[in-house]
N, C-alpha and C positions, 0 to 999 in steps of 0.2 A: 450486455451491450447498452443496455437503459442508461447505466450506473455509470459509463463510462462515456455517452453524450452530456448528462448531465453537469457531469465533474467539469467538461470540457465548456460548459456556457454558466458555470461558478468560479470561474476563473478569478475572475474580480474581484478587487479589496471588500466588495461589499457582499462578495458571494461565499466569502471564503472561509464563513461560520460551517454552511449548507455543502461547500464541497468537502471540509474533514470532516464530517457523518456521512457523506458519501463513501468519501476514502475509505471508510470503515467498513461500509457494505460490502465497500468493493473487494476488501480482504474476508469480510466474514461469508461471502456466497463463496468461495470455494470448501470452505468447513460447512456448508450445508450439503453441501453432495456429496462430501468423502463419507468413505464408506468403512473408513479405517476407524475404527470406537476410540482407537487411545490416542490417534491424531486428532480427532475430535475433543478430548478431554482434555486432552496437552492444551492445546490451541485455547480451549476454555479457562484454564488455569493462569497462562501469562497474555490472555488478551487483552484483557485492561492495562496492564503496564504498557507492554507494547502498542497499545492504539492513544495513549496519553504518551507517550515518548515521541511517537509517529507525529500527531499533531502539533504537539509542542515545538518539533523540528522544523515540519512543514512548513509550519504558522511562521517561523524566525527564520530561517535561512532563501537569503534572494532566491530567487528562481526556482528551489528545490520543489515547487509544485508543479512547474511546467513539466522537469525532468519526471518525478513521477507519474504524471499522467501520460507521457509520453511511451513510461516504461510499460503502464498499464494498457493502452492503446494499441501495442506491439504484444503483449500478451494475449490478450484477445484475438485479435490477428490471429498470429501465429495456434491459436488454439481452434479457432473458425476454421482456417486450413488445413488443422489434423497433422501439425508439425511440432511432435512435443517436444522432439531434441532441441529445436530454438526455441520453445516456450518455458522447457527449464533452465536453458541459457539468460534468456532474458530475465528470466524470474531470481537465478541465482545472483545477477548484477544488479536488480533492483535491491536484492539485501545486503549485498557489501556496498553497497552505495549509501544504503540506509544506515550501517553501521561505521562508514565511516564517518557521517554524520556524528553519528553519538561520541565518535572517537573524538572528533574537532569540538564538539561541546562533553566533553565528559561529567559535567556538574548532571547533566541529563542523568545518568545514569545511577548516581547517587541515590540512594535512598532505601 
């Protein structure tokens, strides 16, 4: 919840170094509690690409940070609440939303 007040007052062009190392937290504290060993290892494996794709996105696409924190805001939530059917919902559109990202910039993905 810290992680996701915070994101939300680095909003700004001058905060927006401090909120993509957020961003990152924000996705690496659910791989500190899973309990699953090869989700944990997977997630280890393409985290780096995936959190420099994520920023790189973030960083250049208008508004694409509001929409994710917004995404991530309604995660929480719905996670607070103990409603994981809308927390995987939401959580499955934050990654097609992220992916189509990469899809409108595919040089991203290059490499």
């Amino acid at each position: 919840e810290s992680i996701v007040k915070s994101m939300r007052k680095d909003m700004n062009k001058e905060g927006m170094k401090h909120y993509l190392l957020l961003d990152d937290s924000f996705h690496n504290s659910f791989f500190n509690y899973c309990e699953n060993r090869y989700m944990k290892d997977t997630y280890r494996m393409i985290n780096a690409r995936v959190s420099a794709l994520r920023n790189l996105i973030t960083g250049s696409v208008e508004s694409s940070h509001q929409l994710s924190l917004e995404h991530h805001e309604k995660i929480l939530k719905s996670l607070k609440t103990d409603k994981l059917d809308e927390s995987v919902q939401i959580l499955e559109n934050h990654i097609i939303n992220w992916l189509k990202k990469v899809d409108i910039h595919p040089s991203y993905a290059e490499g």
